[in-house]
Each structure stands twice: as C-alpha cells, then as structure tokens.
TIMIKOL-771209 format. One record per atom (N, C-alpha, C): x, y, z; residue in one letter. Coordinates in nm, 4 decimals. Each point is the difference from the previous one (the first is absolute). Layout:
N
<<X; Y; Z>; "A">
...
! end
This chain:
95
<<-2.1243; 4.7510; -14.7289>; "X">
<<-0.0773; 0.1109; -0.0506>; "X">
<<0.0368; 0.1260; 0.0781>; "X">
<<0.0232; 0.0981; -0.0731>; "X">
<<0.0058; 0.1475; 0.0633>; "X">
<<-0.0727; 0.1095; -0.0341>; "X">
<<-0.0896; 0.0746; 0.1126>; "X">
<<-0.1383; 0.0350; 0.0042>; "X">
<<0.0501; 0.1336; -0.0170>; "X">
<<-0.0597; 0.1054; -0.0772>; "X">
<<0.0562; 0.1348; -0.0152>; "X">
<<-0.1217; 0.0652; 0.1216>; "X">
<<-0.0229; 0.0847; 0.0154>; "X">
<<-0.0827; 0.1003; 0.0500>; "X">
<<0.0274; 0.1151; -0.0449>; "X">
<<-0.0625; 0.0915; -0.0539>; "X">
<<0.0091; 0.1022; -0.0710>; "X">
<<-0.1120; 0.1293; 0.1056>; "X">
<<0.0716; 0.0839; 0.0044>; "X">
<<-0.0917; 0.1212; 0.0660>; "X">
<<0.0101; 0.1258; -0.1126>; "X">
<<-0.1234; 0.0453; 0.0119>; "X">
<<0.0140; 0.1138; -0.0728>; "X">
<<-0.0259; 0.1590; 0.0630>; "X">
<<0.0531; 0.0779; -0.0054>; "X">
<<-0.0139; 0.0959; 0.1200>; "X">
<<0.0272; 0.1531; -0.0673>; "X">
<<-0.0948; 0.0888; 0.0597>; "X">
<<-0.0265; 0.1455; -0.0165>; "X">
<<0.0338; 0.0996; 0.1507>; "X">
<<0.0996; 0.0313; -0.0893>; "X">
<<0.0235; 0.1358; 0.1341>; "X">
<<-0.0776; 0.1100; 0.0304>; "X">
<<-0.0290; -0.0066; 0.0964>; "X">
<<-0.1008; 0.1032; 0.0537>; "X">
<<0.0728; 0.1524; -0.0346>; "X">
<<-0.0933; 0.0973; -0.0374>; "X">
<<0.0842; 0.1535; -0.1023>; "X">
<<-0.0014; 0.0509; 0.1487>; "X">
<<0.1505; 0.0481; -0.0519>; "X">
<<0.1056; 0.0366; 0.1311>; "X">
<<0.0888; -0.1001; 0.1161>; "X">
<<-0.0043; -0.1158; -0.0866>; "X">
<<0.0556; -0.0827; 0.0984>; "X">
<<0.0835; -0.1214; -0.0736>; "X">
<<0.0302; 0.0852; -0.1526>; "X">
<<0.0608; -0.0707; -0.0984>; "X">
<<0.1156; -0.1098; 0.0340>; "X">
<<0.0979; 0.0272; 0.0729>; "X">
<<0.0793; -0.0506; 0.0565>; "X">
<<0.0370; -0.0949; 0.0961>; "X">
<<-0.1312; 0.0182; 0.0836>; "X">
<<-0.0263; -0.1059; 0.0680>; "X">
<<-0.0161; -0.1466; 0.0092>; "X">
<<-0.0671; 0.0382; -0.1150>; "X">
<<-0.0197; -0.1895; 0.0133>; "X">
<<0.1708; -0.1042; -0.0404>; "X">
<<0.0832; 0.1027; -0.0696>; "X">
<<0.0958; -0.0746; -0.0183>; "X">
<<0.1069; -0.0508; 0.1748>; "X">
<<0.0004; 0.1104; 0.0400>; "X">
<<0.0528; -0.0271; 0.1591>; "X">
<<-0.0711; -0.1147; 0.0826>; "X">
<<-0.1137; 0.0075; -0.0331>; "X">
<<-0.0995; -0.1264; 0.0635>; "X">
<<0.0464; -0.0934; -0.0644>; "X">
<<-0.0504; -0.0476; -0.1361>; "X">
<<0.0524; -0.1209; -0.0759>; "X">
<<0.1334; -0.0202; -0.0073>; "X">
<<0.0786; 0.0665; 0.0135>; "X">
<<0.1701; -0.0278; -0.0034>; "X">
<<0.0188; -0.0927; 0.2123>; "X">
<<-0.0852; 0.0577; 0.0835>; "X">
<<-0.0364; -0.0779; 0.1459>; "X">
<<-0.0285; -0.1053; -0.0764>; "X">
<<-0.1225; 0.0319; -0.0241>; "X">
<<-0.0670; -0.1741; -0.0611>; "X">
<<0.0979; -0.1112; -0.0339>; "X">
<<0.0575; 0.0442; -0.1235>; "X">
<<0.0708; -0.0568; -0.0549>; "X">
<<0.1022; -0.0830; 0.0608>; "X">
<<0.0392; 0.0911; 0.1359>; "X">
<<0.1397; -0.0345; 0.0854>; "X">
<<-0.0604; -0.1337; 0.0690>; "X">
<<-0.1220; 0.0483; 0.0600>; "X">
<<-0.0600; -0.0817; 0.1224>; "X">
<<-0.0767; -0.1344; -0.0875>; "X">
<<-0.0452; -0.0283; -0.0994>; "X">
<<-0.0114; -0.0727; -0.0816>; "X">
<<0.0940; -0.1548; -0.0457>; "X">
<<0.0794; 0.0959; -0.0247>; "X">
<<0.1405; -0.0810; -0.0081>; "X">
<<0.0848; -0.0933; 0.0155>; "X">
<<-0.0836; 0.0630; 0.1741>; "X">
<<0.0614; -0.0936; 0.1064>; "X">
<<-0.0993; -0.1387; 0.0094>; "X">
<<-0.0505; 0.0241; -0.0728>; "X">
<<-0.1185; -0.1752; 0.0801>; "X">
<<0.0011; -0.0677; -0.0777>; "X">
<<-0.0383; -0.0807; 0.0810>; "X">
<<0.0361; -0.1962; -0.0675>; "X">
<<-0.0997; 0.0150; -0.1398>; "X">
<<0.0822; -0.0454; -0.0860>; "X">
<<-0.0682; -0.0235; -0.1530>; "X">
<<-0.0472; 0.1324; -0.0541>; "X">
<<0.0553; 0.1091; 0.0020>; "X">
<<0.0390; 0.1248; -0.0731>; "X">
<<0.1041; -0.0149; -0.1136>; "X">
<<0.0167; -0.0426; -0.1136>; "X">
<<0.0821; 0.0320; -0.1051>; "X">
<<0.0165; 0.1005; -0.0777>; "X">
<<-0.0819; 0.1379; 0.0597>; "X">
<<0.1091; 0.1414; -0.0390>; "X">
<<-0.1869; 0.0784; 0.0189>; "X">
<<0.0449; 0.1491; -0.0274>; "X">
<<-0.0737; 0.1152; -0.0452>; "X">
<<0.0358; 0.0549; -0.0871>; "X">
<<-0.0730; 0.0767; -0.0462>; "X">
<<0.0310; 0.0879; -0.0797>; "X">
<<-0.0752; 0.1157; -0.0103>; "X">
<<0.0634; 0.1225; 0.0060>; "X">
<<-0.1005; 0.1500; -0.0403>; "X">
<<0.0238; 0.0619; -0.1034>; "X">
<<-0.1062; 0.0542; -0.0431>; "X">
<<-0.0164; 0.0363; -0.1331>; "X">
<<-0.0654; 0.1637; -0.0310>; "X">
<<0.0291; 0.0866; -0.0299>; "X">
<<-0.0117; 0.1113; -0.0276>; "X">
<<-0.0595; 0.0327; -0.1561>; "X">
<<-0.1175; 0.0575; 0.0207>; "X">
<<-0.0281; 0.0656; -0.1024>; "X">
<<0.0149; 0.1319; -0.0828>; "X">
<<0.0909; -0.0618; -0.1061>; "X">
<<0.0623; 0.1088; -0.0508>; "X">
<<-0.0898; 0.1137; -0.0785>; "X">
<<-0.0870; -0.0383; -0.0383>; "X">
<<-0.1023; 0.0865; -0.1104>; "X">
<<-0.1215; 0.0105; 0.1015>; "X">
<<-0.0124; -0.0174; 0.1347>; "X">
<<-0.1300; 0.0181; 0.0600>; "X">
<<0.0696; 0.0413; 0.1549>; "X">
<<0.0392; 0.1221; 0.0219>; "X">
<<0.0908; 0.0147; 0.1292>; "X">
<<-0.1229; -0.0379; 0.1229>; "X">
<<0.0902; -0.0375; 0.0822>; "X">
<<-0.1123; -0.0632; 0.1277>; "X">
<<-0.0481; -0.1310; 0.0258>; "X">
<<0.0083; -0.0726; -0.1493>; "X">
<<-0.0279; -0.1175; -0.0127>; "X">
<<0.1126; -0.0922; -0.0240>; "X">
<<-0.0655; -0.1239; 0.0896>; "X">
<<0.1237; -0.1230; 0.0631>; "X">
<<-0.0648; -0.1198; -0.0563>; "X">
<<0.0884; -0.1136; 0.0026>; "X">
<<0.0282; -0.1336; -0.0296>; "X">
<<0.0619; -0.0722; 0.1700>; "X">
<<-0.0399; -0.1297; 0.0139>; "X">
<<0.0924; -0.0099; 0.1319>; "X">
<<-0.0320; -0.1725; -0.0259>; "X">
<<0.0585; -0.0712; -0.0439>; "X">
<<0.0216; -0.1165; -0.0135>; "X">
<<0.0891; -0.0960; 0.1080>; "X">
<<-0.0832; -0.0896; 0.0259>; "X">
<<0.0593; -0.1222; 0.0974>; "X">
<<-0.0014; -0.1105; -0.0260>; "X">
<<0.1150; -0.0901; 0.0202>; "X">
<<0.0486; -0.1457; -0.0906>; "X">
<<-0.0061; -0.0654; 0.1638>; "X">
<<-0.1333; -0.0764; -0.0603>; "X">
<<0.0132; -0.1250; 0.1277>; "X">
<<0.0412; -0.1550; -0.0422>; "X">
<<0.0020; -0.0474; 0.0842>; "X">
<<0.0246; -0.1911; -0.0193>; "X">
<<-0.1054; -0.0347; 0.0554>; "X">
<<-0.1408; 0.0754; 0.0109>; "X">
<<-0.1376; -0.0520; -0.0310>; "X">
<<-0.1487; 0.0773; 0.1291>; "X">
<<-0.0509; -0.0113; -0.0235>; "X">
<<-0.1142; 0.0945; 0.0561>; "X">
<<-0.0045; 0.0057; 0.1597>; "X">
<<0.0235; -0.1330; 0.0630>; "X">
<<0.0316; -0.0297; 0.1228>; "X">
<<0.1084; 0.0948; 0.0515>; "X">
<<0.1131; 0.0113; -0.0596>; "X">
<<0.1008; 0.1004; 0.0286>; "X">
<<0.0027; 0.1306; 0.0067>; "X">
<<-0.0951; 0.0328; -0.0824>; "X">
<<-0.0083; 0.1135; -0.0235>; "X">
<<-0.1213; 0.0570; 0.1138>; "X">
<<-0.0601; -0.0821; 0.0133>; "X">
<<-0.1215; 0.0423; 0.1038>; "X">
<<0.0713; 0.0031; 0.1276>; "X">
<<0.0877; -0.0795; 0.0358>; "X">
<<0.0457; -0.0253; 0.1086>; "X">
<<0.1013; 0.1296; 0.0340>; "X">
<<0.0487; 0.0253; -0.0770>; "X">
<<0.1065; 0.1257; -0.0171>; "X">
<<-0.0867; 0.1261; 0.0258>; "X">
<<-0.1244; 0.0484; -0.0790>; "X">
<<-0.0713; 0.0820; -0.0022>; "X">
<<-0.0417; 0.0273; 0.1817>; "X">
<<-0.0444; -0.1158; 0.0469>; "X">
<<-0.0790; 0.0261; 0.1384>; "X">
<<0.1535; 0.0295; 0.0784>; "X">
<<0.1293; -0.0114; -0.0271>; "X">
<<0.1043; 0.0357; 0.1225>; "X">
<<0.0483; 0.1255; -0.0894>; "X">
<<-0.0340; 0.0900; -0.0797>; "X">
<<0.0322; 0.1156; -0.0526>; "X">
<<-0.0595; 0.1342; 0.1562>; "X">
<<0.1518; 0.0867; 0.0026>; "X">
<<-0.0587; 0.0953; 0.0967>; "X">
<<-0.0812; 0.1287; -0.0638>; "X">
<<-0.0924; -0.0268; 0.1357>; "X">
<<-0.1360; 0.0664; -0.0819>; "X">
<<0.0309; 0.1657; -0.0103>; "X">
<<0.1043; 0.0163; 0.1007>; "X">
<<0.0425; 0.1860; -0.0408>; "X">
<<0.0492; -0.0294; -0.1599>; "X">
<<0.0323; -0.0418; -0.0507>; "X">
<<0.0565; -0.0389; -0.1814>; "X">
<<-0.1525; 0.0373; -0.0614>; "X">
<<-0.0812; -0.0902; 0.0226>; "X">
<<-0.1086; 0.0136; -0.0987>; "X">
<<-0.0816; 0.1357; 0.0725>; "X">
<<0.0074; 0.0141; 0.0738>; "X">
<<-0.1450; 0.0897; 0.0563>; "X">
<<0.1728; 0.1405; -0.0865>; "X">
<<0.0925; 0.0206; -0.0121>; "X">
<<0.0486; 0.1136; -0.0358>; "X">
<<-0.0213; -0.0187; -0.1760>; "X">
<<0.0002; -0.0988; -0.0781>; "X">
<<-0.0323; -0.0412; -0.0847>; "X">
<<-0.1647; 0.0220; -0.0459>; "X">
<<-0.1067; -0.0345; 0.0446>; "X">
<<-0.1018; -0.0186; -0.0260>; "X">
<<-0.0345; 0.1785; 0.0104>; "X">
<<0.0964; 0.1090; 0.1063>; "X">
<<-0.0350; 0.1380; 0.0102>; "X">
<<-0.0079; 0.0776; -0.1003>; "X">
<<0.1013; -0.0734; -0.1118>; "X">
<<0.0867; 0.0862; -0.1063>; "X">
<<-0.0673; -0.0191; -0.0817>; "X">
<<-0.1190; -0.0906; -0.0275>; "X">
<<-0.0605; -0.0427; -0.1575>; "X">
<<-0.1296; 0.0564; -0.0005>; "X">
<<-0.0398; 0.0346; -0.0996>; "X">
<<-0.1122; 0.0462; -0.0607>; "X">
<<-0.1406; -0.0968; 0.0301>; "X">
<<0.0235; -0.1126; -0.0213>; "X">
<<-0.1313; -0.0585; 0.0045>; "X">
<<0.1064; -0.1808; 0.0448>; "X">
<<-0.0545; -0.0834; 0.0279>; "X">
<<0.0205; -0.1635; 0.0454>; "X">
<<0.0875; -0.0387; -0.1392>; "X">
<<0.1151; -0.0884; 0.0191>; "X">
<<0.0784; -0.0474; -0.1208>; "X">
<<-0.1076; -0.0871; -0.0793>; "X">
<<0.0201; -0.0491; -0.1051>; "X">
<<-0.0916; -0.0368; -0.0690>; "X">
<<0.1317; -0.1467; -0.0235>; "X">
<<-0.0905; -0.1115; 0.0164>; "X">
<<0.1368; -0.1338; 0.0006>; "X">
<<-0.0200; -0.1344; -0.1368>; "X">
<<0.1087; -0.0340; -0.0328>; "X">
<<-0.0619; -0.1124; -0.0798>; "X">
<<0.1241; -0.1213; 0.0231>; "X">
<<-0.0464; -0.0971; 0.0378>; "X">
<<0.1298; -0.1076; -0.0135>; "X">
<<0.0244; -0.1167; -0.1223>; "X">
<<0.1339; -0.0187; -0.0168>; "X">
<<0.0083; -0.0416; -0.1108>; "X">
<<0.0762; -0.1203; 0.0351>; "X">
<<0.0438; -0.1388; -0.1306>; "X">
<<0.0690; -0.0701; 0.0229>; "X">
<<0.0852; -0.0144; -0.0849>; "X">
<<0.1421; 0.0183; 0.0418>; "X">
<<0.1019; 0.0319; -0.0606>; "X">
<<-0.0070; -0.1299; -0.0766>; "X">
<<0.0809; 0.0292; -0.1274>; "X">
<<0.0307; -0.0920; -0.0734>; "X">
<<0.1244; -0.1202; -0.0574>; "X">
<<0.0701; 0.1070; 0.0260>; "X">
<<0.1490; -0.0323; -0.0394>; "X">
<<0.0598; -0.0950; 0.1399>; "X">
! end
C-alpha cells in the first residue's frame, strides 16, 4: 500500500513566492528518508498563492518517522510564508 499525504497551502499576501523555496527544501529533505516514494508540488494556476504539496509514502509509520527528523529551520521558514495552517487529507493510492 502507498499512503499519499496531501497538503494544501495559502501564501501569506506578500510572500507569494515563498512557500515554493520552502517546499522545493521540503521536498529535497523528504526524499531522503526511509520509505519516501517521491513529492510533488503543485502550483495554482487560476488562484496565484495557492499550493498543492503531495507525499508518496510506503505507509504511515514512515512517514511519521521522516516527519519528526525533518529540519525544523525548513518548516518554521515554511509555516512563515502561509496565510493560515495547511489544511491535510490522506489518501490510499490505488493503482
């Protein structure tokens, strides 16, 4: 089974740009840990400011485990740039 995690995220006005430099970190530092099978970022084309940020795990354990060794200068520069808390939903891949 492979566990999606889905974030949904609002850029704080004037700081449009930001969150992609953060999540493109994320993404890097992510990557690297045991049972990570990819990211992905997502840009909203018809709603500027607004993001997609998807994570492919090999299951919830992994992903939690990955989350607590993420460096916290990443998220605390991440969490600066957004408007309000990501809003999350996880899914189970199908295919």
């Amino acid at each position: 089974m492979t566990l999606t995690r889905s974030y949904s995220l609002l850029a704080a006005p004037g700081k449009e740009a930001q969150p992609e430099e953060a999540l493109g970190a994320l993404a890097g530092a992510l990557g690297k840990a045991d049972g990570c099978k990819g990211t992905q970022i997502l840009r909203n084309l018809d709603q500027p400011g607004h993001y997609r940020f998807m994570e492919n795990w090999a299951g919830e354990a992994s992903r939690t485990a990955a989350g607590r060794g993420v460096d916290k200068a990443i998220m605390d520069r991440l969490m600066s740039a957004l408007a309000e808390p990501p809003g999350t939903e996880n899914y189970d891949v199908m295919d």
